[in-house]
OpenMM code with the backbone's topology and positions (N, CA, C; nanometers):
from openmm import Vec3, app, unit

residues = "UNK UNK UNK UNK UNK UNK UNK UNK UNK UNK UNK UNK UNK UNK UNK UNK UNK UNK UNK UNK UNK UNK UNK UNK UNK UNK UNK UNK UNK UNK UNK UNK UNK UNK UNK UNK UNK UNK UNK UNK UNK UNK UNK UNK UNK UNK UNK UNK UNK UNK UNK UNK UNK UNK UNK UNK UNK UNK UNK UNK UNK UNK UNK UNK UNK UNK UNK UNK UNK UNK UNK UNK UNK UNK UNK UNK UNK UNK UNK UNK UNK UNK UNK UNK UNK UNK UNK UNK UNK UNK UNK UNK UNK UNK UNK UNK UNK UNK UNK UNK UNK UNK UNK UNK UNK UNK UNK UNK UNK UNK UNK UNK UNK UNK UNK UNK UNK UNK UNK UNK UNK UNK UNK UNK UNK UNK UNK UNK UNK UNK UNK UNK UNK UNK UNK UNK UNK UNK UNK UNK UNK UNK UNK UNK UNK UNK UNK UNK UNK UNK UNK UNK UNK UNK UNK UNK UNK UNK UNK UNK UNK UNK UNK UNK UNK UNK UNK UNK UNK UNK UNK".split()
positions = [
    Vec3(-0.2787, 0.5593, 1.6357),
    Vec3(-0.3614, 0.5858, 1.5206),
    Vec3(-0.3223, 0.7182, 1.4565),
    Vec3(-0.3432, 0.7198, 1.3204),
    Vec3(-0.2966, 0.8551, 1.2400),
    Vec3(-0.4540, 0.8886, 1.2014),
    Vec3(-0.4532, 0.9842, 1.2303),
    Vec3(-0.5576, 1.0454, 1.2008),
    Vec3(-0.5646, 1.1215, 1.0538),
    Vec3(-0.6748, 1.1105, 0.9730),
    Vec3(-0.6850, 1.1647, 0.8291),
    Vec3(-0.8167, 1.2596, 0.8140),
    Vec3(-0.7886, 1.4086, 0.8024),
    Vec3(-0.9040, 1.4629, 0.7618),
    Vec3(-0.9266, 1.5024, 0.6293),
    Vec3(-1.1143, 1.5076, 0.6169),
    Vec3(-1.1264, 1.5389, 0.4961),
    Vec3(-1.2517, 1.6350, 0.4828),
    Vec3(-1.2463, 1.7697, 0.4514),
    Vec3(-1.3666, 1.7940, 0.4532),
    Vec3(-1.4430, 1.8488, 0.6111),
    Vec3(-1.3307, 1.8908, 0.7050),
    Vec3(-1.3474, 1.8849, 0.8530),
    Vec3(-1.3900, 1.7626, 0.9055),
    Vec3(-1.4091, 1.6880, 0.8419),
    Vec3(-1.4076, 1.5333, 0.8975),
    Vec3(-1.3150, 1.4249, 0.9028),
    Vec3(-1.3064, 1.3566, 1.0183),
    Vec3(-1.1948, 1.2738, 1.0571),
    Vec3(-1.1575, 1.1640, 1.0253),
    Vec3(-1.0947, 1.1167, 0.9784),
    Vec3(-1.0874, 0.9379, 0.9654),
    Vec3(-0.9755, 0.8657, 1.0508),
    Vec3(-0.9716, 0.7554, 1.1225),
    Vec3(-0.8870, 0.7287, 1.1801),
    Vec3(-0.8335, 0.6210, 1.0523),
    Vec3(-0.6718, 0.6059, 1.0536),
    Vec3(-0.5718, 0.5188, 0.9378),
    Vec3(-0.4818, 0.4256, 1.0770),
    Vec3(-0.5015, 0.3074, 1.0542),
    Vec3(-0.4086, 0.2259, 1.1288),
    Vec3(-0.2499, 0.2176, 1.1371),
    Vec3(-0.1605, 0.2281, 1.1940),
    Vec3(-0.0268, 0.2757, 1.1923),
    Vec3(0.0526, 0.1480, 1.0840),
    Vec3(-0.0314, 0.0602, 1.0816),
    Vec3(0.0619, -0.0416, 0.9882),
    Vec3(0.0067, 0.0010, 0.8465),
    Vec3(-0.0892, 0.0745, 0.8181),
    Vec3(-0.1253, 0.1111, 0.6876),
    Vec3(-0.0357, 0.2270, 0.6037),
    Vec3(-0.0053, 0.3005, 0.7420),
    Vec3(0.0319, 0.4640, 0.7292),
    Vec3(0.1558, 0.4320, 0.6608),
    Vec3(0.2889, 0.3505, 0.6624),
    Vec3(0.4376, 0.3991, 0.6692),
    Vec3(0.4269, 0.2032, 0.5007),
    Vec3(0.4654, 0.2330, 0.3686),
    Vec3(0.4834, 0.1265, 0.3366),
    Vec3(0.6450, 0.0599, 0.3249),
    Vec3(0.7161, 0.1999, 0.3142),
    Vec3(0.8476, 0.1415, 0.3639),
    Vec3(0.8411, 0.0568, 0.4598),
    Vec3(0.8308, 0.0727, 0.6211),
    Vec3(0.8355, -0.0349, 0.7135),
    Vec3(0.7428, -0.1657, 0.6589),
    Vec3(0.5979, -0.1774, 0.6513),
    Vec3(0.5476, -0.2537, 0.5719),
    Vec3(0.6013, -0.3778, 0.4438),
    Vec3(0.6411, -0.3287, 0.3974),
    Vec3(0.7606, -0.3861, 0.3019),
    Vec3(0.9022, -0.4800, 0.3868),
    Vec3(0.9327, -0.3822, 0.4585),
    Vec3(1.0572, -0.4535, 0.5216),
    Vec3(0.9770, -0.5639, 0.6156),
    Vec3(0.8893, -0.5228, 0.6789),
    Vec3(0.8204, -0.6376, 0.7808),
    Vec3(0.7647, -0.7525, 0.7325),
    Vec3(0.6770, -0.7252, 0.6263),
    Vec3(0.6947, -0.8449, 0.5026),
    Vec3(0.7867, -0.9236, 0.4201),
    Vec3(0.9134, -0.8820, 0.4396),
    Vec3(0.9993, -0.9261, 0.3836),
    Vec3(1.0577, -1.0254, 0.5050),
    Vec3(1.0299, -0.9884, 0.6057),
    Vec3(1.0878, -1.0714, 0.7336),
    Vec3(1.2392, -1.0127, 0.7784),
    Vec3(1.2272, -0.9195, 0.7709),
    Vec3(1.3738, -0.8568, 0.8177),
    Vec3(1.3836, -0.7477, 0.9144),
    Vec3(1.4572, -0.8000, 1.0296),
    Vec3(1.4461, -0.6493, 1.0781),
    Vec3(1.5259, -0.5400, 1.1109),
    Vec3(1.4913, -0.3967, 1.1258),
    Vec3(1.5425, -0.2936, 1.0984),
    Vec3(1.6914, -0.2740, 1.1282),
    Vec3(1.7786, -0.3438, 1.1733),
    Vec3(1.8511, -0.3445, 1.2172),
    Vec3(1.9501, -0.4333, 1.0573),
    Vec3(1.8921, -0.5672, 1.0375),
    Vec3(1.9636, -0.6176, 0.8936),
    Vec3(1.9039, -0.4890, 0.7780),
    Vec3(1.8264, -0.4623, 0.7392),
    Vec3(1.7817, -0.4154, 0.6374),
    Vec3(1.8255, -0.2809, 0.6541),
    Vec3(1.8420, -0.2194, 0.7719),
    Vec3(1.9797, -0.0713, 0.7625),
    Vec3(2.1008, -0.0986, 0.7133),
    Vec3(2.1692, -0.2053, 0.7749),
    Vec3(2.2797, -0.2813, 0.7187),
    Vec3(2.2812, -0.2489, 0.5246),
    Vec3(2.1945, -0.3279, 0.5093),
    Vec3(2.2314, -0.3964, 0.3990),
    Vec3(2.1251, -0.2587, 0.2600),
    Vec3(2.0797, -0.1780, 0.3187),
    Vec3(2.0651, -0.0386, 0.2272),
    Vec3(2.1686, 0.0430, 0.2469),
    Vec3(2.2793, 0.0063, 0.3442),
    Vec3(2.3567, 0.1016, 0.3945),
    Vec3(2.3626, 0.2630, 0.4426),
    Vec3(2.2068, 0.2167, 0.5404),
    Vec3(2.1856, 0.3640, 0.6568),
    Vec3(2.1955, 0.3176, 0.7364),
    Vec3(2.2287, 0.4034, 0.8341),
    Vec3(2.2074, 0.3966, 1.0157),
    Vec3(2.0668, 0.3472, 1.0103),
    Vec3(2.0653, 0.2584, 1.1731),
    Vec3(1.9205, 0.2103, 1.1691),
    Vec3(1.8321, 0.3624, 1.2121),
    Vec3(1.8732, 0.4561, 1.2782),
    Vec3(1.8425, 0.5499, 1.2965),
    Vec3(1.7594, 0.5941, 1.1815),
    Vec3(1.8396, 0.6664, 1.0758),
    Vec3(1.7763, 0.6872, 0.9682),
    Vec3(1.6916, 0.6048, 0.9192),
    Vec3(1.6612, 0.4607, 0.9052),
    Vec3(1.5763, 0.4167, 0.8315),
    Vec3(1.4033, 0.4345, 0.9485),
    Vec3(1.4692, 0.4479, 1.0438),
    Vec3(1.3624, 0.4565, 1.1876),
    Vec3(1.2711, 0.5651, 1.1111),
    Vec3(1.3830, 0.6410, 1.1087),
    Vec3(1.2905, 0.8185, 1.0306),
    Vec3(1.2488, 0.7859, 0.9358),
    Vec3(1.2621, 0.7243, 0.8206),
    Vec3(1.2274, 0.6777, 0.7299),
    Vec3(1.0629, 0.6231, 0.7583),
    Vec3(1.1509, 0.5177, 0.8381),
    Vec3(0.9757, 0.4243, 0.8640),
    Vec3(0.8712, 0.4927, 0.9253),
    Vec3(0.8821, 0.6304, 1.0534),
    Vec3(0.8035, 0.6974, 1.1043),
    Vec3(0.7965, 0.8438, 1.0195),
    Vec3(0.8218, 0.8817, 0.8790),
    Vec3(0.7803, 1.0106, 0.8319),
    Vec3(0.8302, 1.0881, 0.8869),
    Vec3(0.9586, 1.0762, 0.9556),
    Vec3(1.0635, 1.2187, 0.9748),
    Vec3(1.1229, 1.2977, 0.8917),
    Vec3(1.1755, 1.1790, 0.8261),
    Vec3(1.2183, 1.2043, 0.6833),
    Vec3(1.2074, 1.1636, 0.5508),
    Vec3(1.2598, 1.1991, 0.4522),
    Vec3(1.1762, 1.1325, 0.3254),
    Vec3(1.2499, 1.0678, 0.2516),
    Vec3(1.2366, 1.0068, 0.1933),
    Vec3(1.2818, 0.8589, 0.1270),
    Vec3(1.3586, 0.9080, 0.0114),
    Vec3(1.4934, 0.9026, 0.0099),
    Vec3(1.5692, 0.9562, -0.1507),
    Vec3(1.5196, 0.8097, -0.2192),
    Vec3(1.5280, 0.8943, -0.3417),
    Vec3(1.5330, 0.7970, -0.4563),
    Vec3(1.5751, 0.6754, -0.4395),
    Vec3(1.7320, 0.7014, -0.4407),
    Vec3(1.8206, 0.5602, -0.4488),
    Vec3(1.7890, 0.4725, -0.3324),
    Vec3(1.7266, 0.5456, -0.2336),
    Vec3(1.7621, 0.3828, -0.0945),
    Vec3(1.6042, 0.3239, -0.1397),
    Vec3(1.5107, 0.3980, -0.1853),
    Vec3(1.3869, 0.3195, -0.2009),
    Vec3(1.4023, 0.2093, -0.3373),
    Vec3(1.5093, 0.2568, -0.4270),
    Vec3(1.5411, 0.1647, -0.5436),
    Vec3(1.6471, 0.0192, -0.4387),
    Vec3(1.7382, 0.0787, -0.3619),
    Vec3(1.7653, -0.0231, -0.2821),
    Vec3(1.6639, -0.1159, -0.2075),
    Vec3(1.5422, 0.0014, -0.1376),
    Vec3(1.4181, -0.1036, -0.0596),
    Vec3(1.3706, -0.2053, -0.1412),
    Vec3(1.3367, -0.1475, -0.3164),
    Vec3(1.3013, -0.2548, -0.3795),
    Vec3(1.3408, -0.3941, -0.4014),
    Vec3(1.4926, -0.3639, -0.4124),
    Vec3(1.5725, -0.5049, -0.4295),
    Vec3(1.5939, -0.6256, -0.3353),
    Vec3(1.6046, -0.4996, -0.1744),
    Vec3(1.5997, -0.6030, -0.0863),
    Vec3(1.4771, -0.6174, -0.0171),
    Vec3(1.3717, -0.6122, -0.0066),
    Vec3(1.2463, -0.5948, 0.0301),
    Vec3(1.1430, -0.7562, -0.0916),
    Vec3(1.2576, -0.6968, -0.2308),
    Vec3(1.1773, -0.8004, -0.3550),
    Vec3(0.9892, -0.6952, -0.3425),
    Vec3(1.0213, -0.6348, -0.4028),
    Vec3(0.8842, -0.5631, -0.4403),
    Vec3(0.8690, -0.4074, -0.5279),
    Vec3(0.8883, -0.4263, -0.6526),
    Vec3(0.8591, -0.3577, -0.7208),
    Vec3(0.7782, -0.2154, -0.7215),
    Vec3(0.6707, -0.2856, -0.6323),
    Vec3(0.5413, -0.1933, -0.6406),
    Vec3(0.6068, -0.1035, -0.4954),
    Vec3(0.6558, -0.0655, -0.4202),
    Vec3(0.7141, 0.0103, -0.3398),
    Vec3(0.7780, 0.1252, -0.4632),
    Vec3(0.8770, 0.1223, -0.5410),
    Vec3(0.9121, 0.2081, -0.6121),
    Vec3(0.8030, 0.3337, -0.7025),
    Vec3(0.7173, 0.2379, -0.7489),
    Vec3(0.5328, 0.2722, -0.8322),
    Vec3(0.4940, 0.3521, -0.7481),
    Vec3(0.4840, 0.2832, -0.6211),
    Vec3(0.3910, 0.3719, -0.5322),
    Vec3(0.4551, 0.5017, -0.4474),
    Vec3(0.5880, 0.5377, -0.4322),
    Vec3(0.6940, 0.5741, -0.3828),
    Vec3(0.6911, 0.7586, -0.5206),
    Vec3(0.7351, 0.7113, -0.6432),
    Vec3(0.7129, 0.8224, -0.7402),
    Vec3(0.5534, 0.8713, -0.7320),
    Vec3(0.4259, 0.7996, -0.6928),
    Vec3(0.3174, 0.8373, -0.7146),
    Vec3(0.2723, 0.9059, -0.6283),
    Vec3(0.3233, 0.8495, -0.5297),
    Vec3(0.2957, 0.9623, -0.3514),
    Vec3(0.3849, 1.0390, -0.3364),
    Vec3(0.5057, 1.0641, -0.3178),
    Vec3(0.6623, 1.1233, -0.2825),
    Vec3(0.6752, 1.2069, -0.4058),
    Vec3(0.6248, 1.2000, -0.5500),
    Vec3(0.7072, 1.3272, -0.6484),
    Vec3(0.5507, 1.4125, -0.7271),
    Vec3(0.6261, 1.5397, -0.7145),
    Vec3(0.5294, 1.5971, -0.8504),
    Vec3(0.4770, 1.5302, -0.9714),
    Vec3(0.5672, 1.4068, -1.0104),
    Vec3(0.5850, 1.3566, -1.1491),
    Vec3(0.4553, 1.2148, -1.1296),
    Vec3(0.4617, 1.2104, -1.0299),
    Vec3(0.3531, 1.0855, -0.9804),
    Vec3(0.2265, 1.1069, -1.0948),
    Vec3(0.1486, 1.1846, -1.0631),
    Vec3(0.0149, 1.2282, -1.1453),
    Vec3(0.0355, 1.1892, -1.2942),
    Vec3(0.1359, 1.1664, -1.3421),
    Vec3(0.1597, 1.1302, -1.4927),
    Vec3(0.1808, 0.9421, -1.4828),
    Vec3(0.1647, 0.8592, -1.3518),
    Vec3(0.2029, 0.7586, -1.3810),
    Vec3(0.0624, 0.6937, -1.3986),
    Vec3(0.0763, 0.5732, -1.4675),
    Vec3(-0.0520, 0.4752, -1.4549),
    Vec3(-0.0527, 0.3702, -1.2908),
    Vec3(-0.2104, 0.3755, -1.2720),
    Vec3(-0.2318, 0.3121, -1.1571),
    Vec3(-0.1363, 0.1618, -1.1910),
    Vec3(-0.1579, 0.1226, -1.0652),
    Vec3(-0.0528, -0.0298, -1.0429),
    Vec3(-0.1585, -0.1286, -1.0668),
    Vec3(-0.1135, -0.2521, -1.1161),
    Vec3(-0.1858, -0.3061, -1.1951),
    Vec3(-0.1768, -0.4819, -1.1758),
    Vec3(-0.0889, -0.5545, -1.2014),
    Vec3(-0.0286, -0.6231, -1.1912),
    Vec3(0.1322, -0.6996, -1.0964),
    Vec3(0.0899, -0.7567, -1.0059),
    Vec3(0.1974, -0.7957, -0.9113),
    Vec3(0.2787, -0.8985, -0.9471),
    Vec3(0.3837, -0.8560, -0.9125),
    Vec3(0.4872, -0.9442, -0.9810),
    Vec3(0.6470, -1.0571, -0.8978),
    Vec3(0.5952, -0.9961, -0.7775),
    Vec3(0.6004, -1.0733, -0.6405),
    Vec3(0.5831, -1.0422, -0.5074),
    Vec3(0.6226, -1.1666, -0.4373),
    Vec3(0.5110, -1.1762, -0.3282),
    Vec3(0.5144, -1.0720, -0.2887),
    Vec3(0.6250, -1.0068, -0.2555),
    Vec3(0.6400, -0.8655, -0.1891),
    Vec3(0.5272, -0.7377, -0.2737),
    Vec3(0.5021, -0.7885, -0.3811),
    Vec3(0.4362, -0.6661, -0.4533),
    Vec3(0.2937, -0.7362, -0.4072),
    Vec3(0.2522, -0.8807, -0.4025),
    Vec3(0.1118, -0.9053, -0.3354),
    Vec3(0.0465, -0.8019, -0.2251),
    Vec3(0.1446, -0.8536, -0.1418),
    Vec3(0.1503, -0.8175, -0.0174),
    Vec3(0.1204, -0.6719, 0.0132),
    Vec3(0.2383, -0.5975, -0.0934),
    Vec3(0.1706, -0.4372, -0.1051),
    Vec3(0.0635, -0.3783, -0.1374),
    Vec3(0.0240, -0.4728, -0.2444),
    Vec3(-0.1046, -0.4724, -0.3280),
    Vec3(-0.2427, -0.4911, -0.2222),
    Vec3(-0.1764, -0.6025, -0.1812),
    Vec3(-0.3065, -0.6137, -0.0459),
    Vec3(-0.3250, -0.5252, 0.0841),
    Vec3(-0.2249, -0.4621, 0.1051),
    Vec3(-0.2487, -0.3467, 0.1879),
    Vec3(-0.2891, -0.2263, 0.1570),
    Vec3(-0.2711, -0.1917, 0.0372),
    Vec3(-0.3364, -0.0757, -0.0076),
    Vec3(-0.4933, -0.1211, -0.0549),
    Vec3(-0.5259, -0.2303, -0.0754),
    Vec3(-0.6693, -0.2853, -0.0886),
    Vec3(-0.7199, -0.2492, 0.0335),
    Vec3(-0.6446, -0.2985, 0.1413),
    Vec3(-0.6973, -0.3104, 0.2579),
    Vec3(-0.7422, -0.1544, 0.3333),
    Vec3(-0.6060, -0.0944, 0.3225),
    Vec3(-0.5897, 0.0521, 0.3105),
    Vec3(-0.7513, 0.1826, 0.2510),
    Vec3(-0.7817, 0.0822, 0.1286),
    Vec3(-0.8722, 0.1510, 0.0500),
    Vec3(-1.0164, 0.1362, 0.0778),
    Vec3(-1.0391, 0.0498, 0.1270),
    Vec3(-1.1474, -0.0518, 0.1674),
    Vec3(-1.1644, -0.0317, 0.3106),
    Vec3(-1.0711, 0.0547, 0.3981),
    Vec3(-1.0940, 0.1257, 0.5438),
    Vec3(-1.1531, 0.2402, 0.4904),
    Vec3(-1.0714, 0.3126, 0.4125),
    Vec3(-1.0625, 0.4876, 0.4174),
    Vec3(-1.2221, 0.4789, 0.3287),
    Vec3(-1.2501, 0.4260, 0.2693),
    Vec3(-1.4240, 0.4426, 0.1757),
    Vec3(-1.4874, 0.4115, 0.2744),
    Vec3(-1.4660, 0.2760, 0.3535),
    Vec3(-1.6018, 0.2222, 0.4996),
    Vec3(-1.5889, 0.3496, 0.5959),
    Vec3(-1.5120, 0.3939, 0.6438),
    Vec3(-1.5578, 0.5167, 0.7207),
    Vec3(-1.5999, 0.6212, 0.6552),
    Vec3(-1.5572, 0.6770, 0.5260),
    Vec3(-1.6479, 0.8201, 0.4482),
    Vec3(-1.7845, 0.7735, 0.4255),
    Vec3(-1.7823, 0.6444, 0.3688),
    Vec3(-1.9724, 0.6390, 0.3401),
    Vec3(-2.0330, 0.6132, 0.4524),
    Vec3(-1.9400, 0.4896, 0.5904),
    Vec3(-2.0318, 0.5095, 0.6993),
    Vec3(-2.0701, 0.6761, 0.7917),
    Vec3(-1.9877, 0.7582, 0.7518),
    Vec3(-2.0201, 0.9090, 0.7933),
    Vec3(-2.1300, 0.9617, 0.7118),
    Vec3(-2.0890, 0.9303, 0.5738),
    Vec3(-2.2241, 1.0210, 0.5103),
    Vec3(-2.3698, 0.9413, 0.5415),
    Vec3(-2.3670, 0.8382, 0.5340),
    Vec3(-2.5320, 0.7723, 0.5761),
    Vec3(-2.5276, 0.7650, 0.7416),
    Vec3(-2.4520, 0.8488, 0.7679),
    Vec3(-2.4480, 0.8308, 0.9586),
    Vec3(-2.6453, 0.8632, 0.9537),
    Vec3(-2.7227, 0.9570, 0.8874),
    Vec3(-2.8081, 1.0106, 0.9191),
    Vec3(-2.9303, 0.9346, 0.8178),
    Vec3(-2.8689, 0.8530, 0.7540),
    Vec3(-2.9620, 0.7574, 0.6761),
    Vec3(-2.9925, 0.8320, 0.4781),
    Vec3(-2.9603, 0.9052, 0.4887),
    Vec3(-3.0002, 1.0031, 0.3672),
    Vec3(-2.8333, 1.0978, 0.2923),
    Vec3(-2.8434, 1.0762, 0.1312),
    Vec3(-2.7348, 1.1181, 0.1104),
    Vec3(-2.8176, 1.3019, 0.0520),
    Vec3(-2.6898, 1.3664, 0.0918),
    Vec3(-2.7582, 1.5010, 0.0367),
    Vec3(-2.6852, 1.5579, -0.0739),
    Vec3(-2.7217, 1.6925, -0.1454),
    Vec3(-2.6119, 1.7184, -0.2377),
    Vec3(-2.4497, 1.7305, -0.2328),
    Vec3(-2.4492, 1.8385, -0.0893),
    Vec3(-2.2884, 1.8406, -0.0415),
    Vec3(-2.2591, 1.7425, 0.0045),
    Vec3(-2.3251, 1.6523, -0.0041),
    Vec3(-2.2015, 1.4845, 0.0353),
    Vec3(-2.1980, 1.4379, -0.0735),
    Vec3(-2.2730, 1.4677, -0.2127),
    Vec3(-2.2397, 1.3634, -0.3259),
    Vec3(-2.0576, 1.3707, -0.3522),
    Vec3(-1.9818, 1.4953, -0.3403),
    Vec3(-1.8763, 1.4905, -0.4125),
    Vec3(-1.7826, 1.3926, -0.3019),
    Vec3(-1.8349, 1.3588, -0.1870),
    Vec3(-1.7603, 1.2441, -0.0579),
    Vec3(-1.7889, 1.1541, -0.0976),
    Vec3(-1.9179, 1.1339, -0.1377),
    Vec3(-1.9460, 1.0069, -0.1748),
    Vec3(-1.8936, 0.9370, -0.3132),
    Vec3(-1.8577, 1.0839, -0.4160),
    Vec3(-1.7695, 0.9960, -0.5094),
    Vec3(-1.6062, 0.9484, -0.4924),
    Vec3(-1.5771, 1.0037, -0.4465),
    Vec3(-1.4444, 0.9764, -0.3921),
    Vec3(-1.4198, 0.9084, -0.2962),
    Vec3(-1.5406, 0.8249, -0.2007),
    Vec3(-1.4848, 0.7313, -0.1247),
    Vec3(-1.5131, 0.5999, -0.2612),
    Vec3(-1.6514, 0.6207, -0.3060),
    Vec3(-1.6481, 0.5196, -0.4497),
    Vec3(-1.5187, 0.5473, -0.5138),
    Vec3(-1.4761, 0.6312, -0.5439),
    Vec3(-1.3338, 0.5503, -0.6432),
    Vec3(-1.1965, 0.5039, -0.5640),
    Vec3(-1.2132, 0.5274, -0.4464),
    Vec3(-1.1598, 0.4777, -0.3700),
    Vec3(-1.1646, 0.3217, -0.3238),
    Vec3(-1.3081, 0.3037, -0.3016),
    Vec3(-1.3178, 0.1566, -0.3041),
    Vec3(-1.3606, 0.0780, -0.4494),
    Vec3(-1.3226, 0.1110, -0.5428),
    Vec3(-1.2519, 0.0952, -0.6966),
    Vec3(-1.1483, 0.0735, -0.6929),
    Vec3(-1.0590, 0.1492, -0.6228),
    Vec3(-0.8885, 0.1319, -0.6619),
    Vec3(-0.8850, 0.0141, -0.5461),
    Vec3(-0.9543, 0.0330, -0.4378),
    Vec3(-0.9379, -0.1124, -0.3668),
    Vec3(-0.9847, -0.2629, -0.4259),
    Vec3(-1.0822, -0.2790, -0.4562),
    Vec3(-1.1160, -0.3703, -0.5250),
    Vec3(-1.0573, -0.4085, -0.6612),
    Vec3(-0.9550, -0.3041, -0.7118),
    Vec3(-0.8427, -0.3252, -0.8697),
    Vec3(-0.7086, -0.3696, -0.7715),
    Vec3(-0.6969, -0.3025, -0.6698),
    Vec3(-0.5666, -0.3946, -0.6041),
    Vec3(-0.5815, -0.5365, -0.5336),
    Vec3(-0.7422, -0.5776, -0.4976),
    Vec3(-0.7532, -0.6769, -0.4550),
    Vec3(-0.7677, -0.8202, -0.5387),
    Vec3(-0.8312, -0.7266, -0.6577),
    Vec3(-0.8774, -0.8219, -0.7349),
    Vec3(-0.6689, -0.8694, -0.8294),
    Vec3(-0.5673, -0.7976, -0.8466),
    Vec3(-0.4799, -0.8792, -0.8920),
    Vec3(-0.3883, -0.9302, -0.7528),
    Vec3(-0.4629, -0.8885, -0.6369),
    Vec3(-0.3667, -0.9724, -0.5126),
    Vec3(-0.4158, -1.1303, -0.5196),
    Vec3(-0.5589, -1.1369, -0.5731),
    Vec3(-0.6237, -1.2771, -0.5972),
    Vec3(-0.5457, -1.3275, -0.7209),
    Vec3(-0.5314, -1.2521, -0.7913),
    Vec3(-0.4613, -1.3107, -0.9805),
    Vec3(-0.3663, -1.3983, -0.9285),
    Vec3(-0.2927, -1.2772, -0.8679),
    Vec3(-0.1401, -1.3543, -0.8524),
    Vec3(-0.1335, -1.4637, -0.7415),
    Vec3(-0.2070, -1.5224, -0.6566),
    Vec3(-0.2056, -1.5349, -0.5326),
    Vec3(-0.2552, -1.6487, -0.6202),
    Vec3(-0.3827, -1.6804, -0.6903),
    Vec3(-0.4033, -1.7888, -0.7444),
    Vec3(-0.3186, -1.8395, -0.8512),
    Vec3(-0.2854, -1.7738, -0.8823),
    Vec3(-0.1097, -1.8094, -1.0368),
    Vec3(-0.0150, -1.8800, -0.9346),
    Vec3(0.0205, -1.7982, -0.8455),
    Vec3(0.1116, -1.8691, -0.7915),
    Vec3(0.0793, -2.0582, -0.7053),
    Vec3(-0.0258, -2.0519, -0.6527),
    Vec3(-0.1187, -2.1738, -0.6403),
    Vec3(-0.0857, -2.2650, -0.7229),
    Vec3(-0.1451, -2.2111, -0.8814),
    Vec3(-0.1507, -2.3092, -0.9438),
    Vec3(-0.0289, -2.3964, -1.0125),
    Vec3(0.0506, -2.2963, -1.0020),
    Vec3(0.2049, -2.3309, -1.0215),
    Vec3(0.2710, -2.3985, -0.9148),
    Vec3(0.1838, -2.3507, -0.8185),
    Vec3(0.3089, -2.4883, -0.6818),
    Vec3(0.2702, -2.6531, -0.7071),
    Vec3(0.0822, -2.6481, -0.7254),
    Vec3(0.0129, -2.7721, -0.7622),
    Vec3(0.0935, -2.8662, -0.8858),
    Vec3(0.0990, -2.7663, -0.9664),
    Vec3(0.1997, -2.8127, -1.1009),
    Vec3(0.3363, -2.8939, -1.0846),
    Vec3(0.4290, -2.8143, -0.9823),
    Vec3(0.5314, -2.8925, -1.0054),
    Vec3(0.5251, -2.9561, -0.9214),
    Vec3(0.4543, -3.0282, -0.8101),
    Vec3(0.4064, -3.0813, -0.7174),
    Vec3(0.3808, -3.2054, -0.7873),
    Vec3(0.2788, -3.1560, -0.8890),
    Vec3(0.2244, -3.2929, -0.9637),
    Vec3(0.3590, -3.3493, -1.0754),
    Vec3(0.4398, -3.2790, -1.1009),
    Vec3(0.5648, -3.3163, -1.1971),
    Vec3(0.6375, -3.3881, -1.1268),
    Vec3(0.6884, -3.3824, -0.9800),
    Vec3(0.7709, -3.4675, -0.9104),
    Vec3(0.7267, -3.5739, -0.8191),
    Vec3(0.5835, -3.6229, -0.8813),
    Vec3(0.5041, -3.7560, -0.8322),
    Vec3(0.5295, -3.8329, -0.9402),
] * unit.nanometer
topology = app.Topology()
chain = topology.addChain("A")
for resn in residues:
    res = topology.addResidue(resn, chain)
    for name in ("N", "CA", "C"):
        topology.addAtom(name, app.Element.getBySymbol(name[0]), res)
């Protein structure tokens, strides 16, 4: 478990939430050993990669995208990893499975980290003033979860309805 504080208070983050490089590749069904190959690092390095030893250049995460198939790794990659992040617009729209998939872990992701801040602040049944500013920020937190969940459903049902479709074309 990775532990997250906020506020002298603790949150525990699940290790498959923490790293989305590995995430990505594990969703993609590949393992570390082809997908070093074929970004062209040592599996070593991508190890560091996947455990936060080291940090992700530009170009191999534009490589993760291609072979991974997920867009939203790059989005989320400038928004966490650069100064320049704060100028981008939230992620919005998934555009394959691999970007579902991302989409749904950071839902999932978002929808942990808010259930433990509000279950801490009502630990005592009563919200007070110095918890309102916790309590807004686990709320927009479980906002940005429920905006990534709600287009992991968009696409998840688009894609549905499109398998039904040509399903029904070759009857």
């Amino acid at each position: 478990m990775i532990l997250l504080s906020y506020k002298k208070e603790v949150f525990a983050m699940s290790e498959s939430c923490k790293n989305y490089y590995k995430m990505c590749r594990e969703n993609a069904d590949m393992t570390q050993e082809y997908a070093a190959g074929a970004l062209g690092v040592a599996v070593r390095t991508l190890s560091d990669y996947e455990n936060d030893k080291l940090p992700v250049p530009d170009d191999i995460v534009d490589r993760m995208c291609s072979l991974y198939d997920t867009n939203y790794l790059a989005m989320w990659h400038l928004k966490n990893k650069s100064c320049l992040g704060r100028y981008l617009p939230d992620i919005s729209k998934p555009e394959t499975i691999g970007d579902m998939m991302f989409s749904f872990a950071l839902a999932q992701e978002g929808v942990d980290e808010s259930y433990g801040m509000i279950r801490k602040i009502f630990r005592d049944r009563e919200l007070s003033l110095d918890e309102i500013p916790a309590m807004e920020q686990a709320l927009a937190g479980a906002r940005e979860a429920l905006n990534n969940l709600t287009s992991t459903i968009f696409y998840a049902e688009q894609r549905l309805e499109d398998t039904k479709r040509r399903e029904d074309m070759q009857k």
